[in-house]
N, C-alpha and C positions, 0 to 999 in steps of 0.2 A: 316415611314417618314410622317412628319404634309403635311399639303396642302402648306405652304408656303415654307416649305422646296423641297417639287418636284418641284415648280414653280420655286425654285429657279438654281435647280439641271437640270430643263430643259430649261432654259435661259443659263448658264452656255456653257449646248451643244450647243445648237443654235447658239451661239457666234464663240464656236470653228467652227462648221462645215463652219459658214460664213466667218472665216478667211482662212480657206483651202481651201474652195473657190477662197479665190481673189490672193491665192498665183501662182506664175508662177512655172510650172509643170517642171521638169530639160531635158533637151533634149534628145531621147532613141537615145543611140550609134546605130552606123550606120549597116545595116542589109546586110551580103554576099550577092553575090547575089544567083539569085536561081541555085538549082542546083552544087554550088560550094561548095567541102568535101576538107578539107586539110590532106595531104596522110597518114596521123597517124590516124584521123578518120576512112580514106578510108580503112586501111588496117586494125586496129580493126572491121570494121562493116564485110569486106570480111571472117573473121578468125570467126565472131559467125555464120555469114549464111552456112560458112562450119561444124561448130561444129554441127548445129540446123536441116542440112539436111540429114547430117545421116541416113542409114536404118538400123535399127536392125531388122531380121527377128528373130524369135525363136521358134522351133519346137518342140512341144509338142505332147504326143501321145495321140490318142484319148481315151479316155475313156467311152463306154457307161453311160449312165443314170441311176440308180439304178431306176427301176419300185418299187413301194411296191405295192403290194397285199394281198391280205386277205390270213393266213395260209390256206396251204390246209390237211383237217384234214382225213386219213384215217382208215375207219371203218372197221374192217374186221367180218364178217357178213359168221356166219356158211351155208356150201351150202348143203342143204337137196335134197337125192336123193331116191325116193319111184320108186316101182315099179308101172309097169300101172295098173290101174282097169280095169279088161274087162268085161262088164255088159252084162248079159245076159238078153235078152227082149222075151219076146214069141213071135211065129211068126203069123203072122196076114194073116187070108187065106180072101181073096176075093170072093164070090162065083156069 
């Protein structure tokens, strides 16, 4: 858009927003008062706080936790069985 074209595009707005301005607003219908439900309301609202308060319990069994751990790897590991060595030392006389 040229310069004089925005200028022109925002005069345009200007105009409008000022005439909506000076227009008289239409009167907002009149408000219940508080606290007043008319009984087709009252008894749709009564019929979702029944639906919504509901308790479902549901029982489920428990199930431990799977732990993972490191395999456990076993070795089996030949059991060597020797007889005793009995050493004979000379005997040591005291004198």
């Amino acid at each position: 858009m040229s310069l004089f074209g925005g200028l022109a595009a925002a005069g345009l707005g200007g105009a409008a927003i000022a005439q909506a301005a000076t227009d008289i607003a239409p009167v907002a219908p009149a408000l219940p008062e508080a606290g007043a439900v008319d009984a087709a309301t009252k008894a749709a609202l009564d019929q979702t706080d029944a639906e919504f308060s509901q308790v479902v319990v549901v029982r489920r069994p428990y199930r431990r936790p799977v732990v993972v751990r490191r395999p456990v790897v076993v070795v089996r590991r030949p059991v060597v069985v020797r007889r005793p060595v009995y050493v004979r030392r000379p005997r040591v006389y005291v004198r």
